[in-house]
C-alpha positions as CSV (number, residue, x, y, z in Angstrom):
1,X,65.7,173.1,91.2
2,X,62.9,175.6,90.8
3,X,61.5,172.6,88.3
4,X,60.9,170.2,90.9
5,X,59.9,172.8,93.8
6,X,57.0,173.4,91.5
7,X,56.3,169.8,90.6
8,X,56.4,168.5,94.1
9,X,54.2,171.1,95.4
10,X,51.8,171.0,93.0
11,X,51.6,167.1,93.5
12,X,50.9,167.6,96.7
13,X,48.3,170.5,96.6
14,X,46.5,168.2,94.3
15,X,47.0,165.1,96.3
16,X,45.5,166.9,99.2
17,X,42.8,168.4,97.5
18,X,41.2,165.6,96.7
19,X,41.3,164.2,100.2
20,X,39.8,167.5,101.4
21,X,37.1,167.0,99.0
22,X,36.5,163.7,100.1
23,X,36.5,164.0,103.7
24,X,37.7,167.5,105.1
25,X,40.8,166.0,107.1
26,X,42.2,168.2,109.1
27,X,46.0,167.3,108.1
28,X,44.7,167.5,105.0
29,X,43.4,170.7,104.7
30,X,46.7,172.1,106.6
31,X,48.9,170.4,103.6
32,X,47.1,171.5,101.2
33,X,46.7,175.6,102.4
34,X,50.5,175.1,102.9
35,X,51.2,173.9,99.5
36,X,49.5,176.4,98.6
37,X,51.4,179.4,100.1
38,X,54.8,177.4,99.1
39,X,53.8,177.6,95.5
40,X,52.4,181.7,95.7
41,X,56.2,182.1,96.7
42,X,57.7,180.3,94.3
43,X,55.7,182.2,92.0
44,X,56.7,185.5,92.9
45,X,60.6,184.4,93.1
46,X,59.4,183.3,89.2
47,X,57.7,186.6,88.6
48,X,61.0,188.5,89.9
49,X,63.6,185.9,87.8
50,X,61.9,185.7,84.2
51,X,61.0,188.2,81.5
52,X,58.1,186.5,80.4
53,X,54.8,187.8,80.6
54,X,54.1,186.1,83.9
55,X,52.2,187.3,86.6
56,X,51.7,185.6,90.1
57,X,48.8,186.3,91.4
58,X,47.1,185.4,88.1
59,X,48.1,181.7,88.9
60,X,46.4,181.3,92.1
61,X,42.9,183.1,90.7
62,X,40.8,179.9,90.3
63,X,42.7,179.1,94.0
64,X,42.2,182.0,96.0
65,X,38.1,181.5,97.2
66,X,39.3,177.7,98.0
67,X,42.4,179.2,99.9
68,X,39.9,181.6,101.9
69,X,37.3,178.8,102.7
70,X,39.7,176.3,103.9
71,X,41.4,178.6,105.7
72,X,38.3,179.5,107.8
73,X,38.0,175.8,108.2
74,X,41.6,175.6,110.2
75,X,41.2,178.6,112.0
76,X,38.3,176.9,114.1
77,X,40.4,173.6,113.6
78,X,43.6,175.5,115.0
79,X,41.0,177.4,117.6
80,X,39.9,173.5,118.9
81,X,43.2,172.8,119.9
82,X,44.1,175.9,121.4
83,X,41.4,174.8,124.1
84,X,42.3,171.9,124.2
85,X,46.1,172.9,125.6
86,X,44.8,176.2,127.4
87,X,42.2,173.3,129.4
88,X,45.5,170.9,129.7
89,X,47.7,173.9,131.2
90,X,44.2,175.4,133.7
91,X,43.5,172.2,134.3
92,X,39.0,172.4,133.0
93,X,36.9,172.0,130.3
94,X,35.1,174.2,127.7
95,X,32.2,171.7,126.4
96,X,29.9,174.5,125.4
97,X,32.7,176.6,123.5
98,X,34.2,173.5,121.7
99,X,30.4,172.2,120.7
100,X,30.1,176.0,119.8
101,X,33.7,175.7,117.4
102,X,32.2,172.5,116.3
103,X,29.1,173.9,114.5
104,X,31.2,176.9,113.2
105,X,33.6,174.4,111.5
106,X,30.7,172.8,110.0
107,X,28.7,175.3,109.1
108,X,32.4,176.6,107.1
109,X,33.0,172.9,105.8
110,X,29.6,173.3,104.2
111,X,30.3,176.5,102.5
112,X,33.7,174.9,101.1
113,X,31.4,172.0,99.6
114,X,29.0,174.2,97.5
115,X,32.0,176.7,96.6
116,X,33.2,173.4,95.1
117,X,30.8,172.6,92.6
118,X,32.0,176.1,90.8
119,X,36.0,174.3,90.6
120,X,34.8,170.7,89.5
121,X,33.7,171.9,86.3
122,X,37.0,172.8,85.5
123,X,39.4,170.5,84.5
124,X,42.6,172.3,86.5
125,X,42.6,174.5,89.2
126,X,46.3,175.5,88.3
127,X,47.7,175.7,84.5
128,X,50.9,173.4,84.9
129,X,52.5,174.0,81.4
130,X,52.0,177.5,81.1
131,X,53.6,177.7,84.5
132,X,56.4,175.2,83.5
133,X,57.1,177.4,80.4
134,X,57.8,180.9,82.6
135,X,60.2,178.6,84.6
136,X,62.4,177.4,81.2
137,X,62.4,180.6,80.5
138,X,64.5,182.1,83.5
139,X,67.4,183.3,81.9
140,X,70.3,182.1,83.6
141,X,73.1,184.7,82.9
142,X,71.7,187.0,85.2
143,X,69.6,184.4,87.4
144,X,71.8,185.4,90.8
145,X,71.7,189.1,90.5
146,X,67.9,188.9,90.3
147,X,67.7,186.6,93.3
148,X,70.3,188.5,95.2
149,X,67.5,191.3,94.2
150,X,64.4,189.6,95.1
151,X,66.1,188.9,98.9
152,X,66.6,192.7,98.8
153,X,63.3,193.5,98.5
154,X,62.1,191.3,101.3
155,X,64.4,192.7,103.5
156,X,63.6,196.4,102.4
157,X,60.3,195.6,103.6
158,X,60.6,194.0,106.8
159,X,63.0,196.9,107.9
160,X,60.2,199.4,106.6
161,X,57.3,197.4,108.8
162,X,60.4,196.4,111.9
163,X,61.0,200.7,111.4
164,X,57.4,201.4,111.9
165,X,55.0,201.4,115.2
166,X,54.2,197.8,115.9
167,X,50.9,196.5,115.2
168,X,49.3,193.2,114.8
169,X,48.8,193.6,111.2
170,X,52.7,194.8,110.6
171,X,53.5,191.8,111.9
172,X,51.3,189.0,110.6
173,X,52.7,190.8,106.9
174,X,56.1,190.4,108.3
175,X,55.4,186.8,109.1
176,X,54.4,186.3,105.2
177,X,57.9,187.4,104.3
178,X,59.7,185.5,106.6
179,X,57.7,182.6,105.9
180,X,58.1,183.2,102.0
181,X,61.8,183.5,102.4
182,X,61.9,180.5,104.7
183,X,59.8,178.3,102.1
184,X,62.3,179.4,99.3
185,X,65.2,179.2,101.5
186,X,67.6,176.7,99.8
187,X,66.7,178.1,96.4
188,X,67.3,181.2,97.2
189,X,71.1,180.7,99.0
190,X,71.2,178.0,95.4
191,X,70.9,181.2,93.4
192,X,71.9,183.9,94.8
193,X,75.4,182.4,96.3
194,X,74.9,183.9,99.9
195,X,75.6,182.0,102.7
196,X,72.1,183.3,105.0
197,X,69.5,185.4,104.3
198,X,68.5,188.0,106.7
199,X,71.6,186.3,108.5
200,X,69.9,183.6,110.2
201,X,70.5,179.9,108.7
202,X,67.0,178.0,107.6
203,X,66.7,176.0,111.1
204,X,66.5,179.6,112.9
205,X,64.3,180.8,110.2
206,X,62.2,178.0,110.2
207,X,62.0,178.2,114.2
208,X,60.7,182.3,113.9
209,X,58.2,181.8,111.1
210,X,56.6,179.3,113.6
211,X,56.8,181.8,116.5
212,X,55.3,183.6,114.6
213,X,52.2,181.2,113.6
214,X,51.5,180.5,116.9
215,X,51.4,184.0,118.2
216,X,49.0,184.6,114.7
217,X,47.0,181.5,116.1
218,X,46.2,182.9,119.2
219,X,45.7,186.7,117.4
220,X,42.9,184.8,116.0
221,X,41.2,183.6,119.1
222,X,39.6,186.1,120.7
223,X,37.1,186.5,117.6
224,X,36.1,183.6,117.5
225,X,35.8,183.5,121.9
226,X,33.8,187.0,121.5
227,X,31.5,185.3,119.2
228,X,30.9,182.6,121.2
229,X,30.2,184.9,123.9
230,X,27.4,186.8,122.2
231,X,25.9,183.3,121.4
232,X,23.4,181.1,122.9
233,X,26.0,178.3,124.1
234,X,27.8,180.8,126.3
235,X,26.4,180.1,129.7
236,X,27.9,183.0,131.8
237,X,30.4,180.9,133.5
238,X,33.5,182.7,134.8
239,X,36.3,180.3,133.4
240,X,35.6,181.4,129.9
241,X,36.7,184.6,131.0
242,X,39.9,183.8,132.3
243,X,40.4,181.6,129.6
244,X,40.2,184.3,127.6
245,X,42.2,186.4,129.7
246,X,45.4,184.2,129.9
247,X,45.5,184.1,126.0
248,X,45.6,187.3,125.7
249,X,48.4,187.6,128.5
250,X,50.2,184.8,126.4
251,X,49.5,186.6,123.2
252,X,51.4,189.9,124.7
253,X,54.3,187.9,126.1
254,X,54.8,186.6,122.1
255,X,54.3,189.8,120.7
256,X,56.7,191.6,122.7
257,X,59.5,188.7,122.3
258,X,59.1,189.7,118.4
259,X,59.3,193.3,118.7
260,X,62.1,193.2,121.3
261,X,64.2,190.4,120.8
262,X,63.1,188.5,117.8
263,X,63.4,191.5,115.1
264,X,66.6,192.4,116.4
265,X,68.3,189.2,115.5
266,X,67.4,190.0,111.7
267,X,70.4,191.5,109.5
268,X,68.5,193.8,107.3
């Protein structure tokens, strides 16, 4: 199971890669950041299960600059279509702010393309044997204890961040864990025999860790909206403010239904 979790993933980081390199699709890019962040949890799950010498984070090294890059590149891609919806739901139009995004996500797309020429003169961005090796080498007499482990420690530290005063970086670290957990999900309740983890099933997970991405999303907005502010596109006009305004009332409403009723629905 953990086998093909690994191969599919990988297929499809590399699938997507290359479309990114050819052309910088949007759904590309999103595939391939997210096969990305599936196969950095599968490699801690591996790091937790095996006694080999293998570390995680040593996997993703040639990855990591490509990972930062491209995820600037959505951000602005992500920060588009926030505008879009926000001009659907107020009913105007942002011209200046999306021509604005649209030299951002070039100017990005272009930094991507030279950090490029460093990765195409090697021949693999991941090592698929040496990773394929750490996974034969789970040993499987103790394989659910470790699991059962492994989901311990997530949900020791989600309590420790739920326990602590709520900030937007607590959360966005709890979203990584949920999200990990809910990328592993069926492996995990494979391994480890339990029925849930946390004590939700994977459709409620999955539904949270998307909450959660789209209260990050708009988390992420006002940087880019205070940029464009202190810009030359910005002509003064008033509905940029209360565009920016009723984000930020939306982004409260979302933070407050995770601290207060999202959080308390976890079984830590």
């Amino acid at each position: 199971m953990i086998r093909d979790y690994f191969k599919e993933h990988f297929t499809l980081f590399n699938e997507n890669f290359q479309i990114v390199k050819d052309s910088f699709e949007v759904e590309a890019i999103h595939k391939m950041r997210t096969s990305t962040k599936r196969l950095r949890a599968l490699f801690v799950l591996v790091e937790n299960l095996t006694d080999a010498k293998f570390k995680s984070k040593k996997q993703l090294k040639h990855i990591r600059a490509l990972f930062k890059f491209a995820g600037k590149i959505r951000e602005i891609q992500i920060e588009q279509q926030i505008v879009a919806d926000y001009g659907i739901l107020l009913n105007e139009t942002y011209p200046e702010y999306i021509e604005y995004l649209k030299q951002r996500e070039h100017l990005e797309i272009s930094r991507f393309a030279r950090h490029l020429t460093v990765h195409n003169k090697r021949a693999h961005l991941l090592n698929e044997q040496k990773i394929l090796k750490a996974i034969e080498k789970i040993p499987s007499e103790n394989v659910q204890a470790r699991s059962q482990n492994f989901i311990q420690n997530k949900q020791k530290a989600i309590s420790l961040l739920i326990k602590s005063p709520a900030s937007n970086h607590r959360i966005h670290t709890n979203r990584t864990h949920i999200k990990q957990l809910y990328y592993l999900y069926e492996i995990l309740i494979y391994l480890s025999k339990q029925v849930t983890i946390i004590g939700l099933d994977i459709e409620r997970l999955r539904e949270i860790e998307q909450y959660f991405g789209t209260w990050h999303d708009l988390v992420n907005s006002p940087l880019y909206m205070n940029a464009f502010f202190n810009s030359k596109k910005y002509n003064g006009e008033e509905k940029y403010r209360v565009l920016k305004k009723r984000i930020a009332e939306d982004r409260l409403i979302m933070r407050n239904e995770i601290v207060r009723n999202i959080y308390p629905g976890f079984r830590l």
